[in-house]
C-alpha positions as a printed NumPy array, in Angstrom:
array([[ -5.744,  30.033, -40.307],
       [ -7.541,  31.828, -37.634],
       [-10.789,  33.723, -38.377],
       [-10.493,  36.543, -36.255],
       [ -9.772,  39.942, -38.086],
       [ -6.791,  41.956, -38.305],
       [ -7.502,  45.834, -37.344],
       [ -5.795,  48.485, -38.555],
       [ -2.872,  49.199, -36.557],
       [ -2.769,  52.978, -35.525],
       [  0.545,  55.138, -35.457],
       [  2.327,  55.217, -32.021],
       [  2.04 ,  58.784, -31.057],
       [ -2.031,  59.89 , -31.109],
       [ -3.576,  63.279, -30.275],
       [ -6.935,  63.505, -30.439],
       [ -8.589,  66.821, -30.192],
       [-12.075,  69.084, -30.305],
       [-14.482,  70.936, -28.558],
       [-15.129,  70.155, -24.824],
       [-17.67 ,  67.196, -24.318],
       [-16.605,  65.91 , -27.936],
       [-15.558,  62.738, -26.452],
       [-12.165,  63.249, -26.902],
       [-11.788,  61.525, -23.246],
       [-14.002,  58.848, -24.493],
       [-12.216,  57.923, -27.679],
       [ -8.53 ,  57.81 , -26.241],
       [ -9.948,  55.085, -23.391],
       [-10.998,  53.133, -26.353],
       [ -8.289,  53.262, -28.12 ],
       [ -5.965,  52.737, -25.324],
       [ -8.042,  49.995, -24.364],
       [ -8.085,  48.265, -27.756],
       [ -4.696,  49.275, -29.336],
       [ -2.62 ,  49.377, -26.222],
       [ -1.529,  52.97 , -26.311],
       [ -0.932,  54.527, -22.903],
       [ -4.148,  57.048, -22.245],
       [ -2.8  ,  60.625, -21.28 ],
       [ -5.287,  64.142, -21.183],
       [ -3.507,  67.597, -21.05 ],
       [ -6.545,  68.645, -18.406],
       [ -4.155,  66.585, -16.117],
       [ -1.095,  68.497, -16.883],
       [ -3.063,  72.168, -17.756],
       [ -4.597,  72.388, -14.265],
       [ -3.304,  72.175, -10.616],
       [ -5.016,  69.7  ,  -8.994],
       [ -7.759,  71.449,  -6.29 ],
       [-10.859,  71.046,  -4.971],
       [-12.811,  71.84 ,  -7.023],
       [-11.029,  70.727,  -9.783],
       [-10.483,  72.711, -12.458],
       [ -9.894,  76.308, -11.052],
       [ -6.501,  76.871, -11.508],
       [ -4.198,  76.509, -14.192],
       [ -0.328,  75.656, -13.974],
       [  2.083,  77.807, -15.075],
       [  3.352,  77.222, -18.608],
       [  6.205,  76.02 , -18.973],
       [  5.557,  73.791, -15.745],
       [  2.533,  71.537, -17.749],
       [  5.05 ,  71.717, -21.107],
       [  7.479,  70.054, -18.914],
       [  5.26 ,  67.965, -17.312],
       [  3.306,  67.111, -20.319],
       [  6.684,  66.269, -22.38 ],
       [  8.343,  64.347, -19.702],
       [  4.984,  62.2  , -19.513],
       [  5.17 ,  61.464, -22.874],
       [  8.412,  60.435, -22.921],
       [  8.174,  57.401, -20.146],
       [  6.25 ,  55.371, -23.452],
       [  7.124,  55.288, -26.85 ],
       [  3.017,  54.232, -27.686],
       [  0.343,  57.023, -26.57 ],
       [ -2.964,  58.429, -27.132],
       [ -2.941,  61.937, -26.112],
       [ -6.681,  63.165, -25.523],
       [ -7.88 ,  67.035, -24.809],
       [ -6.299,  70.655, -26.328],
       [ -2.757,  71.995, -26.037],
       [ -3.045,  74.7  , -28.901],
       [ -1.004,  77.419, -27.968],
       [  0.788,  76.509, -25.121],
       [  1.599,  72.584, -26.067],
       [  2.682,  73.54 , -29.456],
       [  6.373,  72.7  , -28.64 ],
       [  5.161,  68.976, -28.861],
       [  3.123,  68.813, -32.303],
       [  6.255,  67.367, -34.171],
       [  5.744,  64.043, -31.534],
       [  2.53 ,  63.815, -33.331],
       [  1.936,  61.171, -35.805],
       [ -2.021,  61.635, -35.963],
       [ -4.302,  64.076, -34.618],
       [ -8.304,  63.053, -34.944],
       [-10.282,  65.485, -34.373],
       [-13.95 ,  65.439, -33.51 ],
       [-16.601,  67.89 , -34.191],
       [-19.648,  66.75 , -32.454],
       [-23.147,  68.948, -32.7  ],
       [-23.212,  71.73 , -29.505],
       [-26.763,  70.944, -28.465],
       [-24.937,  67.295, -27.769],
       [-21.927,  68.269, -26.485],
       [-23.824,  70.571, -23.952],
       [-25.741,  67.806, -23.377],
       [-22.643,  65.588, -22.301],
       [-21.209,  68.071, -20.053],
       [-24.416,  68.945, -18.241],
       [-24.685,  64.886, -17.617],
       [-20.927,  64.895, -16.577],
       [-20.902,  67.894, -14.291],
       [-23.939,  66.023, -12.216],
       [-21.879,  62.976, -12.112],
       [-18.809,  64.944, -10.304],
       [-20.827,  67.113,  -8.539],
       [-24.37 ,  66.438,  -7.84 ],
       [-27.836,  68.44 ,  -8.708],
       [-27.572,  70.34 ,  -5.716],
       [-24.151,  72.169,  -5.762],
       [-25.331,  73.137,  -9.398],
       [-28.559,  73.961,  -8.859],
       [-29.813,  77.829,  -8.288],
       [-27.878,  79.029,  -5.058],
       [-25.694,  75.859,  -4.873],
       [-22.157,  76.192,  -4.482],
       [-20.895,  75.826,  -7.891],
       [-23.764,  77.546,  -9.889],
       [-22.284,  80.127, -10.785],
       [-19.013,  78.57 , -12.416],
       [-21.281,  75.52 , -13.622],
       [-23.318,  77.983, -15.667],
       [-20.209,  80.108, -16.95 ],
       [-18.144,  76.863, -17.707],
       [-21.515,  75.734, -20.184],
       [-21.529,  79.324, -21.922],
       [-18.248,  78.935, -22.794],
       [-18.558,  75.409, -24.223],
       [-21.471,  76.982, -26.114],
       [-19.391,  79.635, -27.532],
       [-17.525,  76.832, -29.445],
       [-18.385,  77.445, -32.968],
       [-18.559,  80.979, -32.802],
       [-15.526,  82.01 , -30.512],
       [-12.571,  83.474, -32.107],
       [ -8.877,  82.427, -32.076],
       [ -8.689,  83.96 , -28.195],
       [-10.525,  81.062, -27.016],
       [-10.939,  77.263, -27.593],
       [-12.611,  77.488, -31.082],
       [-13.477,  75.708, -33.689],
       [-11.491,  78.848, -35.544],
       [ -8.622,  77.961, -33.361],
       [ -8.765,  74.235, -33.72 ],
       [ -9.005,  74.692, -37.652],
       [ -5.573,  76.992, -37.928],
       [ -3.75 ,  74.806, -35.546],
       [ -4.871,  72.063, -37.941],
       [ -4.422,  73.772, -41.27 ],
       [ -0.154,  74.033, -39.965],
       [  0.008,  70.275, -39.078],
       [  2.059,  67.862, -41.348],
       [  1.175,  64.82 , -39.869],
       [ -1.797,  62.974, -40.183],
       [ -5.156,  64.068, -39.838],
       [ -8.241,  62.263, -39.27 ],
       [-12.112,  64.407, -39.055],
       [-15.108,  62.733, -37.316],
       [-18.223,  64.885, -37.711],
       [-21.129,  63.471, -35.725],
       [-22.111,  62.131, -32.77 ],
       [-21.045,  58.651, -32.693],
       [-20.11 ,  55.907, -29.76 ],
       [-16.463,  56.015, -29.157],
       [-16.811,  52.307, -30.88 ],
       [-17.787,  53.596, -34.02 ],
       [-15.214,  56.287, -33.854],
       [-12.175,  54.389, -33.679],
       [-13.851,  51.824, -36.154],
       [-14.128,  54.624, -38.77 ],
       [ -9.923,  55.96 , -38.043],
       [ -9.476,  52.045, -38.48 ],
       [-11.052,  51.886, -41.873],
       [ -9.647,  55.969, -43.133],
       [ -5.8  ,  54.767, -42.337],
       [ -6.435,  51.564, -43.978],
       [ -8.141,  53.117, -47.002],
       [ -4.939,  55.981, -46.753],
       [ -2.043,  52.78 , -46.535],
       [ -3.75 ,  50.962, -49.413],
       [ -0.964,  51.246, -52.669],
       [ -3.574,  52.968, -55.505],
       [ -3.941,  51.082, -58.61 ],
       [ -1.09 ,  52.103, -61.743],
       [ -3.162,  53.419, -64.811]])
């Protein structure tokens, strides 16, 4: 008998969700990478592609359509990012939704590191050419835990979870995306196990 260990195998149809720089991204590689589910993020489908990125959105019904059509071409995925509202046509596809609630000071953190990696200190440095959207785009990350249901919220995130019927998963903390999927691995396992008859 071989020696290696079983893992927990995951549901086919994944959405992983929670504030930006939670590591929703990060999580859905991983999993993709160790469970074999195709890696999809609604940014891809939300937002037209330009140049900058991430300055225009796509009409509605066009990233639905897009989104769903994607999702379709593989009956195993790992959808990673934030569709409440507009994506909520697809939530009975789901069969679990993590969702991660990392601290803001590291999430800000994240996204400061990530936005240098695209862009470069200079074009987000004081009078470079994306200053000024680099420093709103960070306020309204910050705004997470405090924003209302008109924005990406943790309010938002928590009555779009609170209508769900499938599976949910909560990660609080910042953790490698290792340790994440380790910890969904062990919570469905402890879920599937048959309890004891009294």
């Amino acid at each position: 008998m071989s020696g290696a260990v079983r893992r927990q195998t995951l549901p086919d149809r994944v959405h992983i969700v929670g504030a930006s720089g939670s590591g929703t991204t990060s999580l859905a590689a991983a999993m993709s990478a160790t469970h074999g589910h195709r890696h999809l993020d609604t940014d891809d489908y939300f937002w037209l592609r330009t140049s900058p990125p991430y300055r225009e959105k796509r009409p509605r019904e066009a990233r639905l359509a897009l989104l769903r059509a994607a999702l379709s071409e593989s009956p195993r995925w790992v959808l990673s990012g934030s569709l409440c509202g507009w994506g909520d046509a697809l939530i009975p596809e789901f069969e679990l939704v993590v969702f991660l609630v990392v601290p803001t000071p590291t999430r800000l953190r994240r996204l400061q590191e990530r936005e240098v990696e695209r862009h470069g200190r200079q074009a987000l440095a004081p009078g470079g050419a994306l200053r000024e959207s680099h420093v709103e785009f960070l306020g309204w990350a910050g705004r997470y835990d405090s924003g209302g249901l008109e924005m990406r919220s943790r309010a938002l995130h928590e009555a779009w979870l609170a209508a769900l019927s499938c599976a949910v998963v909560r990660l609080e903390g910042d953790r490698s995306a290792t340790e994440q999927l380790a910890l969904i691995e062990a919570e469905l396992t402890s879920r599937a196990r048959p309890t004891a008859s009294r």
